[in-house]
DSSP file (Angstrom, degrees, kcal/mol; ACC not computed):
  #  RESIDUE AA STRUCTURE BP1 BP2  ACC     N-H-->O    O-->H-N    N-H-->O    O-->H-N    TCO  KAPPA ALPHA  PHI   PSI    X-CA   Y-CA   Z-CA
    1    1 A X              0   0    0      0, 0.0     2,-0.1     0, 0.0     3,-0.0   0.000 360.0 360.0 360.0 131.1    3.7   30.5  -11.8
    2    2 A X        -     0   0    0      1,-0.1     2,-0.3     3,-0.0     3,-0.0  -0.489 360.0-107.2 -84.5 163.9    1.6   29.5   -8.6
    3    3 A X        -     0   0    0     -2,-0.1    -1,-0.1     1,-0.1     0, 0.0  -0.531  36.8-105.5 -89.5 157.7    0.1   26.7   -8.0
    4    4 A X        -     0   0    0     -2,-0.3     2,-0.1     1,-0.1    -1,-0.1  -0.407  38.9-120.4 -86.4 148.7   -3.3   26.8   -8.2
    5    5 A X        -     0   0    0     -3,-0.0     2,-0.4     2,-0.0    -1,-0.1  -0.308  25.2-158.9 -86.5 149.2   -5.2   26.7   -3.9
    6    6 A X        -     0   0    0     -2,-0.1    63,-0.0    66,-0.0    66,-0.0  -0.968   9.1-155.0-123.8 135.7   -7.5   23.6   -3.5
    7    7 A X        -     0   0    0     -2,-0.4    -2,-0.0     3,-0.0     0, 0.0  -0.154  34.1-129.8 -89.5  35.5  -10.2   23.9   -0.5
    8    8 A X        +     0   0    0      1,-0.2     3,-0.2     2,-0.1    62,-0.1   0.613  51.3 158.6 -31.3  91.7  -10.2   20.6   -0.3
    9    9 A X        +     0   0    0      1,-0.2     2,-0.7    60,-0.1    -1,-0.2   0.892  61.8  60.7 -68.0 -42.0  -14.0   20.2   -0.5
   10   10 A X        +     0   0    0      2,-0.0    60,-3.6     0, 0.0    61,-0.4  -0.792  68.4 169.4-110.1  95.8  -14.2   16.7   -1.7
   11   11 A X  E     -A   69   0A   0     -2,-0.7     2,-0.3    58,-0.2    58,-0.2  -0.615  18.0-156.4-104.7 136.8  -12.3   14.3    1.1
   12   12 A X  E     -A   68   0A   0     56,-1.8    56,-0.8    -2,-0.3     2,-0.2  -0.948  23.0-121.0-110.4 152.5  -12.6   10.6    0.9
   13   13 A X  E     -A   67   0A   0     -2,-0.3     2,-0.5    54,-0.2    54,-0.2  -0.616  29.5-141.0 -86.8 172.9  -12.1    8.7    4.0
   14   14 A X  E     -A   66   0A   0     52,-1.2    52,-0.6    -2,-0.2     2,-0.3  -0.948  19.5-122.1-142.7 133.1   -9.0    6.1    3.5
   15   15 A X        -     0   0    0     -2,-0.5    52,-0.0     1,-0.1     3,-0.0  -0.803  27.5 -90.6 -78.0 137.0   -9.2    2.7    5.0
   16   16 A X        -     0   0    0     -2,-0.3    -1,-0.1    43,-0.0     2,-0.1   0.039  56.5-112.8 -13.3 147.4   -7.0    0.9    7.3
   17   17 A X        -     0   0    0      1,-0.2     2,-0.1    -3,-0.1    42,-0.0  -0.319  25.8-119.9 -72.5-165.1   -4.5   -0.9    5.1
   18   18 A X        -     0   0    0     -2,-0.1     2,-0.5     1,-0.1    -1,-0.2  -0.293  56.8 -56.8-109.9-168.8   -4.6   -4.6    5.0
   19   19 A X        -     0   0    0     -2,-0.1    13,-1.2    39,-0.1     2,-0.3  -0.629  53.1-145.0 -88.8 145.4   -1.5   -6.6    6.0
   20   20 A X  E     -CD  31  57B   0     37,-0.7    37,-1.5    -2,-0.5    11,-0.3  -0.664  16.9-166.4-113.0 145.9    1.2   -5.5    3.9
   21   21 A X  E     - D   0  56B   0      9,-2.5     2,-0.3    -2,-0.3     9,-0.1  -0.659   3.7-161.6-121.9 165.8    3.7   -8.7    3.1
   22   22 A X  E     - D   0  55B   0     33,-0.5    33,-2.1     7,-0.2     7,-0.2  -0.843  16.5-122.7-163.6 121.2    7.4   -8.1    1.6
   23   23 A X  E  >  - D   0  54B   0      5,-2.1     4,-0.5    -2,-0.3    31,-0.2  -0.370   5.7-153.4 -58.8 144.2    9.6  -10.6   -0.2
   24   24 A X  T  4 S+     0   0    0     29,-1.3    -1,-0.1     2,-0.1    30,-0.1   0.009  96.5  43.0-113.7  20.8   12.9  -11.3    1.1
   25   25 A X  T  4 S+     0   0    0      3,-0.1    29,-0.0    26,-0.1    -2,-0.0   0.385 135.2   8.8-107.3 -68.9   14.1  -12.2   -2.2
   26   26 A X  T  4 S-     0   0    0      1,-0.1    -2,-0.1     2,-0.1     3,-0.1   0.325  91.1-128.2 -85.6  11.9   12.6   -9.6   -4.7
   27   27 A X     <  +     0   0    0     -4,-0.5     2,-0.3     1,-0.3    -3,-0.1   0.505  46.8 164.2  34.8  49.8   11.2   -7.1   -2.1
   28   28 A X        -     0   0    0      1,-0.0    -5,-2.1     0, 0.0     2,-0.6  -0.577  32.4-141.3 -92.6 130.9    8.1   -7.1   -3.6
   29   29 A X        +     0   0    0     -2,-0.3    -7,-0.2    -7,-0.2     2,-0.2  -0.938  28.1 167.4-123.9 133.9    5.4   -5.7   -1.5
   30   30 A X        -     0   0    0     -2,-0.6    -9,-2.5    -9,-0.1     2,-0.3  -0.595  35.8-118.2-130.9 171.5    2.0   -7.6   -1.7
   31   31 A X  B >   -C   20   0B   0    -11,-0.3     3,-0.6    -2,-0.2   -11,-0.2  -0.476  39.2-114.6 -96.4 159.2   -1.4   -7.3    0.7
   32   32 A X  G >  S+     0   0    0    -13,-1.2     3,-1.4    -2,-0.3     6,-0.1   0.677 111.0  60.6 -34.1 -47.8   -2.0  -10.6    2.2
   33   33 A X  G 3  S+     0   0    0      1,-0.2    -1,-0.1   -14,-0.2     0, 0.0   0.400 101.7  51.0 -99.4  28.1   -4.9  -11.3    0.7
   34   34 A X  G <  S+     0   0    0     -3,-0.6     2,-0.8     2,-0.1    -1,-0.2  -0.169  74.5 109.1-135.9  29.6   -3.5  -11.1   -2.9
   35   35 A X    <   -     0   0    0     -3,-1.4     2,-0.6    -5,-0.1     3,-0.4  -0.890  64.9-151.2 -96.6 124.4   -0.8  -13.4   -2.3
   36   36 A X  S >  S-     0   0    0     -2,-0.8     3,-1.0     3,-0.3     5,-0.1  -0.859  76.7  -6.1 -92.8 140.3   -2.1  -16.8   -4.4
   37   37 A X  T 3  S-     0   0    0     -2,-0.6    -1,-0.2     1,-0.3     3,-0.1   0.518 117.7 -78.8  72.1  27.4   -1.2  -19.9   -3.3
   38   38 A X  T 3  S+     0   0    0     -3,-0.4     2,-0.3     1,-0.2    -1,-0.3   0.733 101.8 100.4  62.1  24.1    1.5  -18.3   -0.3
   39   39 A X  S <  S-     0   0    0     -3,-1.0     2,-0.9    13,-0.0    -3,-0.3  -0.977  79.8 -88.7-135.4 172.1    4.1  -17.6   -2.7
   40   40 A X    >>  -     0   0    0     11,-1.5     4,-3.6    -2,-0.3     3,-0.9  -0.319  20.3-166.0 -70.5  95.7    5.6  -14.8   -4.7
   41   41 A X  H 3> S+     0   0    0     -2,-0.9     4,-1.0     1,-0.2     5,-0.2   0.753  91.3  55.8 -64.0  -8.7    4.3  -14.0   -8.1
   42   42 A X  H 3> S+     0   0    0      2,-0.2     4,-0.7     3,-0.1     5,-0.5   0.762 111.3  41.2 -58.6 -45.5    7.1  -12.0   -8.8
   43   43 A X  H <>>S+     0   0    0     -3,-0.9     4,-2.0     3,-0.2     5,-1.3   0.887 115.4  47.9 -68.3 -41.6    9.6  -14.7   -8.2
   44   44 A X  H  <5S+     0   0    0     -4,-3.6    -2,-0.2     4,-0.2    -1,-0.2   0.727 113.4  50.1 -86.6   0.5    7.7  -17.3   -9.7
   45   45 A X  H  <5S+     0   0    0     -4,-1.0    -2,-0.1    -5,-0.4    -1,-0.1   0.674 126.4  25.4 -90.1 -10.6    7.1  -14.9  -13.0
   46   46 A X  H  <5S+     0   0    0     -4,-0.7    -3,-0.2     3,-0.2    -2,-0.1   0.875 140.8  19.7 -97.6 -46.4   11.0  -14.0  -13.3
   47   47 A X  T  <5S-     0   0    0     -4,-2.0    -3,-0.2    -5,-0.5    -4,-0.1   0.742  90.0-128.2 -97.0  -8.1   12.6  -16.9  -11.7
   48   48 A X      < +     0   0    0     -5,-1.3     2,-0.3     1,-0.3    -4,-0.2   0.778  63.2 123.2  90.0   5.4   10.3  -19.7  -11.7
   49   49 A X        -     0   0    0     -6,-0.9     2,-0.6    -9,-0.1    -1,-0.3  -0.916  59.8-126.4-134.6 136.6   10.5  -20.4   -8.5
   50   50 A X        -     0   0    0     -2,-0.3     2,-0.2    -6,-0.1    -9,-0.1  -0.735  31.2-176.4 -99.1  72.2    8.3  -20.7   -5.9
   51   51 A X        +     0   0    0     -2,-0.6   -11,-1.5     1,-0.1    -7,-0.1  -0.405  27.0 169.7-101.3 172.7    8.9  -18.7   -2.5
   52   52 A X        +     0   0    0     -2,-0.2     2,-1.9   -13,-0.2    -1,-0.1   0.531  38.7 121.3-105.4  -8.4    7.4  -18.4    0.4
   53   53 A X        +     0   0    0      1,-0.0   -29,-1.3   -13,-0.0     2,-0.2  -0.346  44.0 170.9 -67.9  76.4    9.9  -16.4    2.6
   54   54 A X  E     -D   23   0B   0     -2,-1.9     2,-0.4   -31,-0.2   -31,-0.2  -0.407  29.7-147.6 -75.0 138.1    7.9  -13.0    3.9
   55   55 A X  E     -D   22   0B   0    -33,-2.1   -33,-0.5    -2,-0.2     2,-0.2  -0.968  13.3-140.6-130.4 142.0    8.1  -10.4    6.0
   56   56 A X  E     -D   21   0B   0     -2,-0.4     2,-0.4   -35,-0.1   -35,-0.2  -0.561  19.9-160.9-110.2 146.4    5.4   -8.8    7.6
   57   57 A X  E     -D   20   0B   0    -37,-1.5   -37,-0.7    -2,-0.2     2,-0.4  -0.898  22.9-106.1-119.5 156.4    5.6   -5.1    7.8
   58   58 A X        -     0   0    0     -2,-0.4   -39,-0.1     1,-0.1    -2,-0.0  -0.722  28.6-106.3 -94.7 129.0    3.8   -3.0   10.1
   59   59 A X        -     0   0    0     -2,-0.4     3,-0.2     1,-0.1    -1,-0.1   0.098  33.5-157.7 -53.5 136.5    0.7   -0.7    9.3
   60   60 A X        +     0   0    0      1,-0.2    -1,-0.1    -3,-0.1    -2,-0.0  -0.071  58.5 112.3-109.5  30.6    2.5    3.1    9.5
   61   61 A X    >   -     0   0    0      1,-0.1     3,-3.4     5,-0.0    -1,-0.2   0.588  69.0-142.3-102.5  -2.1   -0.7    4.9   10.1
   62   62 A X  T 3   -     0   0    0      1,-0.3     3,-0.1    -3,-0.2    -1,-0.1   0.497  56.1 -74.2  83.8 -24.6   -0.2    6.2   13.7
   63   63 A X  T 3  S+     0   0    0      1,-0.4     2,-0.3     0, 0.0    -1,-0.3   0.639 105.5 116.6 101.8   5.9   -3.9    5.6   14.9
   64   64 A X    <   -     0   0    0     -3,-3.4    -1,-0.4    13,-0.0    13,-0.0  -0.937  67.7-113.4-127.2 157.7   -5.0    8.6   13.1
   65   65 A X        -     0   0    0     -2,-0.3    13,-2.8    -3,-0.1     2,-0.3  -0.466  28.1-152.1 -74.1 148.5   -7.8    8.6    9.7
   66   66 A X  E     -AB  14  77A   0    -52,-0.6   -52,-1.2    11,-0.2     2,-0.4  -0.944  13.9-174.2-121.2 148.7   -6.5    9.4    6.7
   67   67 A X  E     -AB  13  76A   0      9,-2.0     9,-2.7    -2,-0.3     2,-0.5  -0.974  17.3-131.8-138.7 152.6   -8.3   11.0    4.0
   68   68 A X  E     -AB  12  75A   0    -56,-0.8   -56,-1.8    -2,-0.4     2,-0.7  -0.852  18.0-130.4-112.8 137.1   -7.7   11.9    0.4
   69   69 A X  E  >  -A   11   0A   0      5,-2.5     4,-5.0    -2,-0.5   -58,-0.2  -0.511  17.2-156.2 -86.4 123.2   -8.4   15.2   -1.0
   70   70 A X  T  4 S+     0   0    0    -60,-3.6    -1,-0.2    -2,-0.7   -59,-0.1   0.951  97.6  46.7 -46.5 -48.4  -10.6   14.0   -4.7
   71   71 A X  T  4 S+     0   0    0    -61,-0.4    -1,-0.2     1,-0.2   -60,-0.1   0.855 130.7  14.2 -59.2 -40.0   -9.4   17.6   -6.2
   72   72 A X  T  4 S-     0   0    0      2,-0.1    -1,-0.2   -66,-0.0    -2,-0.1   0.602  86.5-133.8-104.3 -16.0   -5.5   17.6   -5.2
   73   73 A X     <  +     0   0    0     -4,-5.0    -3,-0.1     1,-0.2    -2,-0.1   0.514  52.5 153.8  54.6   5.0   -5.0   14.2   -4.4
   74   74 A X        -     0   0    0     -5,-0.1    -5,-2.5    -6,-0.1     2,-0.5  -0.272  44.0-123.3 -54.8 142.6   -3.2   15.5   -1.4
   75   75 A X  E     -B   68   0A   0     -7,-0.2     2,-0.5    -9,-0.0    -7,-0.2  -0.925  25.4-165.7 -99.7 134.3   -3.2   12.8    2.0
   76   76 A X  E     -B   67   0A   0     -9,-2.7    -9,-2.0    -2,-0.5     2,-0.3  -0.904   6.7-164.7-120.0  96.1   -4.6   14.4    4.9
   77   77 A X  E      B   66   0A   0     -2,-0.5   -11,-0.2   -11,-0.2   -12,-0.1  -0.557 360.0 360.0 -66.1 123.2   -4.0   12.8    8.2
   78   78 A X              0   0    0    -13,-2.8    -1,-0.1    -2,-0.3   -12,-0.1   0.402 360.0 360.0-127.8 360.0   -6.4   14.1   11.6
């Protein structure tokens, strides 16, 4: 069966991400600005413990807009 053609008519434009953070215990990857109180809610909801030990990963978009097609959900990079 084929899959059905999109013309993707209905594009949204995709924003820059934000800065993308990554635990070096549980490798939980959080935005910056929804880490509360500089530590890991993943760690402190499994272990109880409260770290702080990050790595910042670097934004993979190349310098080019991305947009998403509304119909297909396809990413379209220009």
């Amino acid at each position: 069966m084929p899959m059905p053609r999109c013309n993707h008519q209905s594009l949204v434009l995709l924003t820059p991400q934000d800065k993308k953070l990554r635990c070096r215990h549980c490798d939980l990857t959080i935005d910056e600005q929804e880490l509360a109180d500089g530590y890991c809610p993943e760690c402190y909801e499994v272990y109880g413990v409260r770290r702080r030990d990050f790595e910042q990963l670097e934004p993979q978009d190349n310098g080019k807009a991305q947009y998403r097609c509304e119909e297909c959900g396809i990413i379209i990079k220009w």
